[in-house]
Each structure stands twice: as C-alpha cells, then as structure tokens.
C-alpha positions in Angstrom: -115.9 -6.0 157.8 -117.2 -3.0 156.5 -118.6 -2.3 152.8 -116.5 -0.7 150.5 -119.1 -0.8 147.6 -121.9 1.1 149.5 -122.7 4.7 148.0 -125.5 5.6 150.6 -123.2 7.4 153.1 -121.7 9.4 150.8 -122.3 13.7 150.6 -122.3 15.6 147.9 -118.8 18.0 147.6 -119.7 21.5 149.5 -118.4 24.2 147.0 -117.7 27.4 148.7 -119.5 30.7 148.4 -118.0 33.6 145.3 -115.4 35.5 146.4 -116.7 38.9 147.6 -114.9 42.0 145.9 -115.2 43.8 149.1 -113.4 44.4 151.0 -110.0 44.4 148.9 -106.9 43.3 149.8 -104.5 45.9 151.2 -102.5 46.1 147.8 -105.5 47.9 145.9 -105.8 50.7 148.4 -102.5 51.1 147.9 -103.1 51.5 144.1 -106.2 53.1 144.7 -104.6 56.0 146.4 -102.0 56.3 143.6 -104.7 56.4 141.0 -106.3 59.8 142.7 -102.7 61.2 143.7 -102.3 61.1 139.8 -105.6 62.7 138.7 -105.2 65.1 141.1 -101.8 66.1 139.9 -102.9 66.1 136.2 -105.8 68.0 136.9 -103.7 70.6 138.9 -100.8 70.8 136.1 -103.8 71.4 133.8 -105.3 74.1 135.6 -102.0 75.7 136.2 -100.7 75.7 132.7 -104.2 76.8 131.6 -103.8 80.1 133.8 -100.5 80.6 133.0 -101.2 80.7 129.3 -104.2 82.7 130.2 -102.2 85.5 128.6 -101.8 83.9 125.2 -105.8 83.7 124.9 -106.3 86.9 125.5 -103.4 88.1 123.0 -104.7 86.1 120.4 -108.2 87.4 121.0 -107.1 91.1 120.4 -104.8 90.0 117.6 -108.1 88.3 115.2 -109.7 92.1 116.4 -106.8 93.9 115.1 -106.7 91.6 111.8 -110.5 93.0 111.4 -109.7 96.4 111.9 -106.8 96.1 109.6 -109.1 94.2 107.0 -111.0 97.6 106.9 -109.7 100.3 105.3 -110.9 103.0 107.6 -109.1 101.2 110.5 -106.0 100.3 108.9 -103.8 102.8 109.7 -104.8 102.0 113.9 -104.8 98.5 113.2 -101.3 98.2 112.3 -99.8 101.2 115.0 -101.7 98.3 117.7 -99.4 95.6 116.2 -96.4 96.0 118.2 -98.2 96.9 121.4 -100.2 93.8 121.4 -96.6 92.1 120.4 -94.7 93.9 123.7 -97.6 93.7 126.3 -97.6 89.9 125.1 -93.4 90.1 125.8 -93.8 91.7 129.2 -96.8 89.5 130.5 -94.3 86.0 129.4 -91.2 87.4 130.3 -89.2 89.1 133.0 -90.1 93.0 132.7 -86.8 94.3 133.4 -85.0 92.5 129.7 -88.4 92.5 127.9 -89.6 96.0 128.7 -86.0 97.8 127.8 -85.9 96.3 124.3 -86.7 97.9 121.6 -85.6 98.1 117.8 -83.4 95.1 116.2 -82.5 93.9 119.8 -86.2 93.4 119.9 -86.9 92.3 116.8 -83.8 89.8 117.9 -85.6 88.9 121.3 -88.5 88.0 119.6 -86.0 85.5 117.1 -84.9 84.0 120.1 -88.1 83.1 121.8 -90.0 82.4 118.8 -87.1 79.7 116.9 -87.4 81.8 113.9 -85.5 84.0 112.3 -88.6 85.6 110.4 -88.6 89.0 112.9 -85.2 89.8 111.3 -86.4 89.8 107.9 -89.3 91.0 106.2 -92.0 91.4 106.5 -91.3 91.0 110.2 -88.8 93.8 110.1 -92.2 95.9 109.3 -93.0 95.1 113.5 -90.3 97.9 115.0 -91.4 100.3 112.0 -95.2 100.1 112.5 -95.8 102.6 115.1 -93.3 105.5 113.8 -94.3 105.1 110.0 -96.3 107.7 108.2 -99.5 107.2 107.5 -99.0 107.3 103.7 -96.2 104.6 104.0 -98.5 102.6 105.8 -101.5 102.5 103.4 -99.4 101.8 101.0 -97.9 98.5 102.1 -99.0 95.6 99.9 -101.5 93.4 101.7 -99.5 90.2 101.3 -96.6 91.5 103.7 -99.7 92.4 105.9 -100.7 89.1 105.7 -97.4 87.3 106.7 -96.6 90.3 109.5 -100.1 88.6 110.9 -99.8 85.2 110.9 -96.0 86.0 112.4 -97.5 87.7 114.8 -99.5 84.2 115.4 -96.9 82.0 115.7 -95.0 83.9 118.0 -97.7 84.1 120.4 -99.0 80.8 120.1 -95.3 79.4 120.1 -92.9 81.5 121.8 -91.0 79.9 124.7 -90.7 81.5 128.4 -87.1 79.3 129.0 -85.4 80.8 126.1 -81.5 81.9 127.2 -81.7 85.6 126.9 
C-alpha cells in the first residue's frame, strides 16, 4: 500500500515565464495601422488648411502695415486709398474671380455682409470702405480717428472671419 502522508516526492508548482509584448496579437496591428492612417490625415488636413489660408496671413500682415502708415500723418492719405485694395485682392484670392472681381459699390459693400455675418459694411463707418479711394484728400484728413479705428478692426474681422461657402 502506498503512502499517502509522504511529502518527499513532491515538486515545487512550475510557474510559467512573463508574457512577452512582442510580437502582438493581430488585433493591435490592426489598430496600429489606424492610429498612423489618422495622424496622417490630421497632419495633411492641417497642412492643407494652413496653405489655403496662407492668403489671410499675408492680408493681415499688410493690413498691421497699412494701420502704421495710417497712424502717421504723412502716410495717411495712402494708407487709407490701400484699404479697399488690400480688402478686394483679399476677395479675389478667397473667392471665385468672376462674382468677386465685378463687384464694386453697395453690392460690394453687400458681398462683403454676406461673407463676413455682419451687417457692419452697410453702415458706418464701413460704408467709408467703397469711398476710400475716390475721396478728396481734404475729406480724408479730416475723418475723425475713431471711425478710422473701427474701419480697421472691420477690416480685421472680415479677413480673419469671412467664410468661402457663403451663398452668393
């Protein structure tokens, strides 16, 4: 009969080794591969909205050069002509050239309404926009600096804001 009681021929449990990390299961290539289809795509979206709003930079460079010049009162009278040129060479490089380009006056002033979701353009002292460049010079030294002012940060907005899929 054999012995129940006897602990000698016993072995010690065998515990097996970590799991190793690598290689993964098929499931996390699988996610893996999602992961860098999405950075990829947000870096691309990123790079193309960041060219295509390359134009806005640049108007918004020129426009803090134009408030400088309009600051001085040597360069004033320049300063303020260059307004609505820096406002319709914004227009044209946004929008189709064929509405943009053939606007001018309170359909313009109007166009700009539209994209920008204000009605400011209408009004004064954005009215002053489609009068800049035809104004006498005496008319335009004269203008009190505040409407200035607000014809500048309007100016602002609507470049920093305007939308390209406005219904024209």
């Amino acid at each position: 009969m054999p012995e129940t009681g006897n602990l000698d021929k016993l072995y010690d449990i065998v515990v097996p080794g970590p799991v190793s990390w690598w290689p993964a299961a098929p499931g996390w290539y699988v996610i893996g591969l999602i992961l860098v289809c999405l950075v990829t795509l947000a870096i691309w979206h990123t790079i193309r909205q960041r060219r295509m709003n390359r134009f806005r930079r640049e108007a918004l460079v020129e426009l803090d050069r134009l408030f400088a010049s309009i600051g001085d009162s040597r360069q004033k009278i320049s300063g303020l002509r260059s307004l609505p040129e820096l406002v319709k060479r914004t227009a044209l490089a946004g929008f189709d050239r064929t509405h943009a380009a053939q606007l001018s006056g309170a359909a313009w002033l109007e166009f700009l309404n539209q994209t920008g979701s204000t009605d400011m353009f209408t009004k004064k002292p954005g009215s002053l926009l489609s009068e800049l460049s035809f104004q006498k010079e005496e008319i335009l030294e004269a203008l009190p600096e505040e409407s200035v002012q607000q014809l500048l940060k309007l100016v602002r907005q609507w470049i920093k804001k305007h939308r390209k899929n406005v219904r024209i």
